[in-house]
N, C-alpha and C positions, 0 to 999 in steps of 0.2 A: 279497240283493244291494241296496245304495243306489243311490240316485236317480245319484248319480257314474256310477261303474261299468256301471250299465244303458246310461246315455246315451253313453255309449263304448265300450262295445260292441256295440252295433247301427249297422251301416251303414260307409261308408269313409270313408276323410279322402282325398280329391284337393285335391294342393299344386302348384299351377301355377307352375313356372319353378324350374328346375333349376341354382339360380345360389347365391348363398353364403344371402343371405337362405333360402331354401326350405328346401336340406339341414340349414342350424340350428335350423329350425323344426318338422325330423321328428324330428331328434335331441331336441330338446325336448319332441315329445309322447312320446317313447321313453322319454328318462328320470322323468319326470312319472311314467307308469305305471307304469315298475319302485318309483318311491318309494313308489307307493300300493300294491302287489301286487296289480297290476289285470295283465289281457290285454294284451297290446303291441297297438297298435292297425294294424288294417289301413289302412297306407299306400301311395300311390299318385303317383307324382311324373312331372309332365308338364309337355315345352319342347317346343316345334317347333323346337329345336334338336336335331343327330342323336347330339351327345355333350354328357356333364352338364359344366357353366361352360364352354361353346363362349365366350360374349362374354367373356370374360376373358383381362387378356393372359399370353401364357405367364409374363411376370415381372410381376406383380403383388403384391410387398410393399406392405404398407397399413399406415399410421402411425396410432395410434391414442393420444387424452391425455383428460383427464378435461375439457378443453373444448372437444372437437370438435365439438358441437352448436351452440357459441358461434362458432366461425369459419363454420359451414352456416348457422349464419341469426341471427346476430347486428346482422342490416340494421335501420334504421329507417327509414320511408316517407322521411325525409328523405333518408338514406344511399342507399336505392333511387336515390331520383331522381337523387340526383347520379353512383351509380354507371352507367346508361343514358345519361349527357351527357356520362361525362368515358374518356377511354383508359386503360385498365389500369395505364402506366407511374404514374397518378394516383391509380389506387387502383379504378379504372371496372370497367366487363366492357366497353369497345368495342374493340376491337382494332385496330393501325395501318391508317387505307383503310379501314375500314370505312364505307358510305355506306348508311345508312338507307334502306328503300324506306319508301312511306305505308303498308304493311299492318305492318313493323316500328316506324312508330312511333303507331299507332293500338293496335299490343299493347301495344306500351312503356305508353302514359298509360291504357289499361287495368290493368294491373297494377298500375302502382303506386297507382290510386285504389282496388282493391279489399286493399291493402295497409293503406290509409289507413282503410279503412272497418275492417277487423278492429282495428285498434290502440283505434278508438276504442270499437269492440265491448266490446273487452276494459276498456277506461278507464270507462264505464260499469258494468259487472259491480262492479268494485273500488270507485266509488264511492258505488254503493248501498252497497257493504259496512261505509261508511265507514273506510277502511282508509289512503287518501292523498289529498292535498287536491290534490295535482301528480299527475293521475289517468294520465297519460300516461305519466310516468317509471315510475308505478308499474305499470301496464301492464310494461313492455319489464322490467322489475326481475325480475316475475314469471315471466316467461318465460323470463330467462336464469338466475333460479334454479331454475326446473324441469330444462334442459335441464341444467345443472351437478350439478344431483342426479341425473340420469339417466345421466351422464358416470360421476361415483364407482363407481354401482352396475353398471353394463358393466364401468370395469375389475377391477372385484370378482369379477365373474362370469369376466371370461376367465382370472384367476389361478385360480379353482377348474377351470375348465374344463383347463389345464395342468395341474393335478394328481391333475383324473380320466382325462385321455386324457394320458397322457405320450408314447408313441410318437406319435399326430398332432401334439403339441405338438414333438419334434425334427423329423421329418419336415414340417411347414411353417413351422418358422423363429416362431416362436411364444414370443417374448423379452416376460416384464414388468419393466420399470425405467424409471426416470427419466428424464424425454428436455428438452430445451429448446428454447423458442422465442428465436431473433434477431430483435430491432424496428430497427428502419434509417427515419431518416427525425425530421421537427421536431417528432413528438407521440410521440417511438419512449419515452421515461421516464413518460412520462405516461401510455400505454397499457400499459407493463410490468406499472406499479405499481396500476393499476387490476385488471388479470389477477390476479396474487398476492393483492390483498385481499380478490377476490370467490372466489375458489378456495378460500382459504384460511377464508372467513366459511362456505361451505359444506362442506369439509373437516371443518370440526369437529362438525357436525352425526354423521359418519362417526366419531368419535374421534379423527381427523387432529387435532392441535393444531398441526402445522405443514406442509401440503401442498403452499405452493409459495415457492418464493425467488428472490430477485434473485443472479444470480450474475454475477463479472467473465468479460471475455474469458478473463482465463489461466486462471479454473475451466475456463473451456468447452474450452480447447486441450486440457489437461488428461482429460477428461472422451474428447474427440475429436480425438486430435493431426493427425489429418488436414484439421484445418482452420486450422491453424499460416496458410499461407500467405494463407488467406484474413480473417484479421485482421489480420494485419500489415499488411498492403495497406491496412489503413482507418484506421490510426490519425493523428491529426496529428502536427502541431510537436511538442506536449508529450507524445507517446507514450502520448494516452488514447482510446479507444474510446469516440465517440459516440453510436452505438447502445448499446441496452438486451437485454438476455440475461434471461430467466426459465426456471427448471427447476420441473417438474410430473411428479405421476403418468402413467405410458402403457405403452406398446407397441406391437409391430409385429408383422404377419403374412403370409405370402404366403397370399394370397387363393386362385391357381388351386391352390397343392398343397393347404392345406385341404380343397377341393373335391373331388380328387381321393382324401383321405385318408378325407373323409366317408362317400364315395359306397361305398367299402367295405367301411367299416364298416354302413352301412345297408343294403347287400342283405346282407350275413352275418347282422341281426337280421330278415330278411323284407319289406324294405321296397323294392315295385316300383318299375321306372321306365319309362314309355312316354314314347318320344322321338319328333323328327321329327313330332308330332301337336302342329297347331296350333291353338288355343281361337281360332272364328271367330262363335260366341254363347254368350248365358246364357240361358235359359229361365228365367220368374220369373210363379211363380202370385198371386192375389190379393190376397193377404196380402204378397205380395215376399219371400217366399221360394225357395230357387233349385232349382228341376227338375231341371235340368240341364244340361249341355252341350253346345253343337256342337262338333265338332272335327273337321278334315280331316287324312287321311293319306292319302299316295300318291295324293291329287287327289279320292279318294273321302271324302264329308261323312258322320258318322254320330253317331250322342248316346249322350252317356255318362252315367251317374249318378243317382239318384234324388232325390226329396225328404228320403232319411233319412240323405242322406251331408254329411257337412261339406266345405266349399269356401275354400280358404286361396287368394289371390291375390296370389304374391311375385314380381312380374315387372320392379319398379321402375319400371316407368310404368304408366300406368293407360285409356289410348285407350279401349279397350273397358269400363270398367266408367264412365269419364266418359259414355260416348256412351250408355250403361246410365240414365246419372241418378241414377247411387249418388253420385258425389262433384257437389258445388256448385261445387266449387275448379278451376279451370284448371292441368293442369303447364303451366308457363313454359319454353319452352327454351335452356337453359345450355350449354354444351359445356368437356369437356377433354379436358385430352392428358395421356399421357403417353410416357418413352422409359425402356429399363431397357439399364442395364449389366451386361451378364457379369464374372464375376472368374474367373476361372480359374485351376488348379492353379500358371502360373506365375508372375500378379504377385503371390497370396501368399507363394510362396517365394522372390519377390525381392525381398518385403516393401515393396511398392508398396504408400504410403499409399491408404487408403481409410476411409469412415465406416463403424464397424460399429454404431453407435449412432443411432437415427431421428432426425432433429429439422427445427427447422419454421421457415423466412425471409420474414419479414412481408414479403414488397419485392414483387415483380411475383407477383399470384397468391392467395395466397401460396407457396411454393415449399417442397415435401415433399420430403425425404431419406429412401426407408424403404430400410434394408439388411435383409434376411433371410439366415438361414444356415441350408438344409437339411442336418443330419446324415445319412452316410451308414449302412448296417447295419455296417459293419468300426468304425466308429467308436466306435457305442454297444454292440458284443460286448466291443470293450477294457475301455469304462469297466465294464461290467458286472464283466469278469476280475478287474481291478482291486484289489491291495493298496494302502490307504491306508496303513498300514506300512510297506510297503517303496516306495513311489512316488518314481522318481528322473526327473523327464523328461529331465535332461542323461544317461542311462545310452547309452551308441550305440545298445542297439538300442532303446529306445525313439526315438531319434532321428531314426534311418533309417525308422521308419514315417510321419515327418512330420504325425505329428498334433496337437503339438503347437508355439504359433509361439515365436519364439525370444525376444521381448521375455519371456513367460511362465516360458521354463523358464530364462532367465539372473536372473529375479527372485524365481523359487519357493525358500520357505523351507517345509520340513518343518512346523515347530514349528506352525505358522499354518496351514498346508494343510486349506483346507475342499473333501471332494471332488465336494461340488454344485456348485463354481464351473465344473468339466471338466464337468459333465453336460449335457446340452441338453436333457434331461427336465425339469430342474429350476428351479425360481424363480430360484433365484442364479447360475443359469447367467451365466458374462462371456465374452460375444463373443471379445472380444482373450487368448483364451488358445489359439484353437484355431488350426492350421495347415496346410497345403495342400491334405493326404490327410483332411482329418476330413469334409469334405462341400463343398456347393457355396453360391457367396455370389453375390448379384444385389441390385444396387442402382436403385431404380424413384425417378425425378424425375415428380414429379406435382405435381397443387396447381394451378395453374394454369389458372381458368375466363374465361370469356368469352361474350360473347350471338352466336352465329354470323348471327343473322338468318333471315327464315323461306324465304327465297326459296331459297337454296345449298344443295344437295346436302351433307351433313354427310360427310366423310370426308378421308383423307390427302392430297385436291389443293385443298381447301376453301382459301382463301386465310388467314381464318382461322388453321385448324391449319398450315399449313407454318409463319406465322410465333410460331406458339405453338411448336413443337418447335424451330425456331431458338433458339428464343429458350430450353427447356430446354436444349441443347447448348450453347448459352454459359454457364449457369449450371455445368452440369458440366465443363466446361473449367475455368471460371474456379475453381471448387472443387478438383479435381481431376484437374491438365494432366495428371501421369502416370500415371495410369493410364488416362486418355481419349488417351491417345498411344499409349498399349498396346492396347488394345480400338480403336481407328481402327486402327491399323497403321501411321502413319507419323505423321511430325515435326508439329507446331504450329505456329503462331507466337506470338509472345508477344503474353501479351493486354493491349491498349492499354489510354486511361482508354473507350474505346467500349466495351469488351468485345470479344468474339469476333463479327464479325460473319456473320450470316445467310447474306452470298453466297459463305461459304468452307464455309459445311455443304454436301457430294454426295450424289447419292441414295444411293450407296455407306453413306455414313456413317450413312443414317438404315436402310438396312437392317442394320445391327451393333447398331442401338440398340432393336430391335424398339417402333417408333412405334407408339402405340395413339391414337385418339381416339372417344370417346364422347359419347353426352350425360347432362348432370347436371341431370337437371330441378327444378325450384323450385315451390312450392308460394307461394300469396301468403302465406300466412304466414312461407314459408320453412323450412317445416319439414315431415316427413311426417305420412303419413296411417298411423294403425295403431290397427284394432280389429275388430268386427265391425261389418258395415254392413246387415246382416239375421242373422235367426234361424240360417241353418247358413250364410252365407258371411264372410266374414275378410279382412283385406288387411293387408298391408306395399308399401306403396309410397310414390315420391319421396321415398329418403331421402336420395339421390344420394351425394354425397362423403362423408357421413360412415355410410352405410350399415353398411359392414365394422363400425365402433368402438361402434355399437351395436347389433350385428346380436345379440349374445345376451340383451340387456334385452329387444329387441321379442319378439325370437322365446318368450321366457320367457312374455309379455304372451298373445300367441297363444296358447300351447299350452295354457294357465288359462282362458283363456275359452272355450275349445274345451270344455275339460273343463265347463264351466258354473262356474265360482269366480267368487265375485261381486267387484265392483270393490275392496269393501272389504276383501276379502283376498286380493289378491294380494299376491306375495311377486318381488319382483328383488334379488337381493342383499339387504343389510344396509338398504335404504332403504326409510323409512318408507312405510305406507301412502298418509296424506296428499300424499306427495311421489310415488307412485306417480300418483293421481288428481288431483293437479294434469299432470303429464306427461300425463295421457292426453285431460286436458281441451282440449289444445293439441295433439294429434296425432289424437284420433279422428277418421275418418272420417265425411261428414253419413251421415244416414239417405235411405233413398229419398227420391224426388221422388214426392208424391201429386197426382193432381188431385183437386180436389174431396172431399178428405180418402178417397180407394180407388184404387186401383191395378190396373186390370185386366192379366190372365194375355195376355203377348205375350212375345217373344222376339228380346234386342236385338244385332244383327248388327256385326260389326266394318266399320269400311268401307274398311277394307286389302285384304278380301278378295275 
């Protein structure tokens, strides 16, 4: 037996927080071992939640592009600052009425100086290396080309991942293709063209020769006729589109049914789950290594774990391992929201536009379009049935099954007919073929963050969040009057040049929309924490919004170091090592806190508890 294999099979892996992060991170040491024909490793999955992805909302479609990393923390101290002084309509995170207390802006001018101080950390670093004479650009250069290469290699990984799990891949709505972002606004060409050239400079590194492009409005109608009405409304005198359009690698996925599809699949291969048991300490010997656990269930405190088990902490914040002295870094707290729409069996069939293609609106937010289409099991037995030969969708009784939509089968030609396109197992699945009875479509507006302040209760009466979901409901109006007419139940008004205002959303209307708000915490670098932070414990945390989009890169990251693979070979997808270990230079977690260069054996207690 190698030194691999022994050290993975002695002891247990306990993965704290039963949310998307965690379950991709079992799955990852699952598959890991089957590649090696090693033991599946005894796994053990614990939330003090009493059912796995409790925080998540029931419609949580999650838009995912190969620069999602870049919109999470693409801030510069400079950009920081301005973004804490100015209101969101400006590009800010303050929110309308929002009125600073002294402890929210004594965080504020914390942050951003320890913002300022890593920039130059890094500007340093490069300088010695003699690498740029402008140490500062080259600084942020670096970092956005790590996170762009870590972008590629995610969405590499979730197309392989669709093609290993095909049934989770129908069942959560699990689409890779091309999606675009709309720029709105007097730097909207400038920022387009800057998007595509950096995408595309790291694209090629991938074999892309061409990954991202400037497209017109009428591609975009085209692409998403559901948003017809939403461009015409913006054009001038001369019938030209001011804003800026760019299309990119991506995808989309419902986050809760994944979760659900996971969780499944891993107790079928032996992988437990202890719920409702809340992690209230770490025990940490000498050396900082972790003992083990407190954990309270049913009010009674007891410890779990030994020194020979590995410890993964995917809980996306970090309270207890900061208050631990494992992280240096402060989470910042951010907040969003979001609202999802039902579509149901009958504005399909009345063919009530809608988007079934994700995309992304630089204006307040920025503002996420993720549509998901869960296939149902009657759907995917047909296509299994299935004659490509003889396939006629205009035959009645295929018709009468309404599975497929009518724009598809009035324009389906034999000759052409690829039958990957009807599948939703498949890569080339296209949305806009499927119709009423083929499963279920939910559209989630998200994107949208802000600093709620530290004083305010974080939730749905937060003043905050009501006018953050106001303000989602007017974009989906204004996107989408009919079927937001449909899903409200009754008439609209037509939306002025204000928009849809705030004091015509009812609580009625926010219960149809199932309102979600969270927090999305920030790291001063703005970016998370992922690696080991001792000998047997691990973290994924503060990855916030873009969490979902790279949750199978980290999770890969983890289950290789678990296994003991050294830096310099791991493996995420098709991307290079180098570009592996610049990413992680920028996301690892510090090491303990020593005093005195030793660490004495104590045990550090949450103070939630």
């Amino acid at each position: 037996m190698n030194q691999l294999q022994s050290s993975v099979g002695q002891g247990k892996t306990y993965i704290v927080g039963a949310g998307v992060a965690g379950l991709l991170v079992a799955d990852a040491l699952i598959e890991l071992s089957s590649s090696r024909s090693q033991t599946l490793p005894n796994i053990e999955i614990i939330d003090q939640a009493f059912s796995v992805g409790e925080k998540l909302t029931k419609g949580n479609g999650r838009s995912m592009t190969v620069s999602e990393g870049l919109v999470a923390a693409g801030a510069t101290p400079a950009q920081l600052r301005a973004a804490f002084t100015t209101s969101v309509f400006e590009g800010g995170m303050l929110y309308p009425g929002f009125a600073p207390t002294e402890a929210d802006r004594q965080a504020i001018i914390a942050y951003i100086k320890s913002m300022e101080a890593d920039v130059e950390e890094q500007a340093q670093i490069l300088a010695q290396q003699g690498m740029e004479t402008d140490v500062n650009a080259a600084a942020l250069l670096a970092r956005d080309d790590a996170l762009l290469r870590f972008g590629f290699a995610n969405v590499e990984l979730w197309q392989v991942f669709a093609r290993k799990n095909p049934i989770i891949a129908a069942k959560s709505g699990l689409q890779m293709n091309e999606k675009f972002r709309i720029y709105e606004g007097a730097t909207a060409k400038k920022r387009a063209i800057k998007e595509v050239e950096s995408i595309n400079r790291i694209g090629a590194e991938f074999g892309a020769s061409s990954s991202a492009r400037l497209i017109s409005y009428r591609e975009a109608i085209a692409i998403d006729p559901a948003l017809k009405p939403y461009f015409l409304s913006r054009l001038d005198e001369a019938g030209n589109y001011q804003g800026a359009i760019t299309m990119q690698p991506g995808g989309v996925i419902h986050g809760g049914l994944l979760v659900r599809e996971l969780e499944q699949k891993l107790r079928q291969l032996g992988v437990t789950f202890s719920l409702g048991l809340k992690v209230c300490g770490i025990e940490l010997d000498s050396d900082g290594r972790i003992v083990g656990l407190k954990v309270l269930k049913n009010g009674v405190e007891t410890a779990i774990g030994s020194p020979k088990d590995r410890f993964i902490c995917t809980t996306g914040c970090d309270r207890l391992l900061s208050q631990s002295g494992i992280f240096s870094e402060e989470l910042f707290p951010i907040a969003g929201t979001s609202i999802t729409i039902p579509v149901d069996e009958e504005a399909v069939r009345r063919g009530i536009p809608f988007s079934r293609k994700s995309w992304k609106q630089d204006g307040v937010g920025p503002l996420v379009i993720s549509p998901t289409f869960s296939a149902n099991d009657e759907f995917i037995a047909f296509i299994d049935a299935l004659d490509p030969a003889t396939f006629d969708p205009l035959a009645p009784e295929i018709r009468e099954l309404e599975f497929f939509s009518a724009e598809f089968s009035e324009s389906f030609v034999a000759q052409t007919f690829n039958p990957q396109t009807i599948d939703p197992r498949q890569p080339d699945f296209d949305p806009f073929c499927v119709g009423a009875r083929a499963g279920s479509w939910e559209l989630r507006i998200g994107g949208l963050k802000f600093y709620p302040g530290r004083e305010e209760a974080l939730d749905l009466d937060h003043s905050g969040v009501r006018w953050a979901l106001h303000e989602q409901i007017k974009k989906a109006i204004e996107f989408m009057p009919e079927l937001m007419s449909h899903v409200l139940q009754r008439s609209l008004p037509t939306v002025d040049t204000d928009g849809y205002q705030g004091d015509r959303v009812t609580a009625e209307d926010l219960l149809k929309l199932q309102p979600w708000t969270g927090a999305r915490p920030m790291y001063d670098k703005g970016m998370a924490a992922v690696g080991a932070f001792c000998s047997n414990g691990y973290a994924i945390v503060g990855t916030g919004s873009w969490g979902m989009a790279c949750g199978l890169g980290n999770a890969a990251i983890i289950a290789q170091l678990v296994n003991e693979i050294p830096q310099t070979e791991l493996k995420v997808g098709n991307m290079k090592s180098h570009g592996i270990i610049d990413y992680l230079q920028r996301v690892l977690p510090s090491r303990l806190k020593r005093a005195n260069g030793s660490c004495q054996s104590q045990i550090f207690e949450s103070e939630l508890v």
